[in-house]
One Martini backbone bead per residue (centre of mass of N, CA, C, O) as a GRO file, in nm:
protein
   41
    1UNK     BB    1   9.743  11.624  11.428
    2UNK     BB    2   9.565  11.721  11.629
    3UNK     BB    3   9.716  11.676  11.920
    4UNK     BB    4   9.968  11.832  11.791
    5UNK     BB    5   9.847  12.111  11.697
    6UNK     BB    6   9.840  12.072  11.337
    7UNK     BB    7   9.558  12.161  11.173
    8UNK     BB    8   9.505  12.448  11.121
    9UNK     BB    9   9.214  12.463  10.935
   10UNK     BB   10   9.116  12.146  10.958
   11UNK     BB   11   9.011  12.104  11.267
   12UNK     BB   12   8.719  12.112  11.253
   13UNK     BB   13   8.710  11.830  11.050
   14UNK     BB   14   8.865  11.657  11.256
   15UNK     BB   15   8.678  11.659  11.463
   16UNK     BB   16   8.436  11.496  11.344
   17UNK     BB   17   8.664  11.257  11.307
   18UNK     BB   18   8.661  11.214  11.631
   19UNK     BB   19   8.346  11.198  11.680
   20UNK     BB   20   8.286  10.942  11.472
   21UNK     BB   21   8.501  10.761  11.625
   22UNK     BB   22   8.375  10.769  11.914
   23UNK     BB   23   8.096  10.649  11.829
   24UNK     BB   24   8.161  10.388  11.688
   25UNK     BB   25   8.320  10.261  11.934
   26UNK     BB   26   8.101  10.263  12.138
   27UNK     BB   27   7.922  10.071  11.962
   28UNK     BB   28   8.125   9.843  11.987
   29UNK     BB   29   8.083   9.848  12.282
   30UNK     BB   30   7.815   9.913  12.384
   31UNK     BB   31   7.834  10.252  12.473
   32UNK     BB   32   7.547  10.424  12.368
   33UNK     BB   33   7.249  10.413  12.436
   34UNK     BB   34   7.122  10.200  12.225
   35UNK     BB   35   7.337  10.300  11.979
   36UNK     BB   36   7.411   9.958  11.859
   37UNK     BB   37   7.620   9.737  11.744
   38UNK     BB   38   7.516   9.422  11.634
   39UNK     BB   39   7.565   9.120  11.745
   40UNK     BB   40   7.692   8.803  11.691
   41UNK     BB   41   7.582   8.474  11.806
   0.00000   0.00000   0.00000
């Protein structure tokens, strides 16, 4: 919806859910710069 830029009024809303969904991806791939998500051994 954001991408197709249709989302209306919600488009702040939906910002915050793609930077906090690229933030979560970045933290399991270890590219957070120390804000990583714990691997198990």
């Amino acid at each position: 919806v954001l991408m197709e830029g249709q989302g209306g009024s919600y488009v702040p809303t939906l910002k915050q859910y793609q930077d906090k969904a690229a933030y979560f991806l970045c933290a399991c791939l270890q590219k957070n710069g120390g804000y990583n998500v714990p691997l198990t051994p």
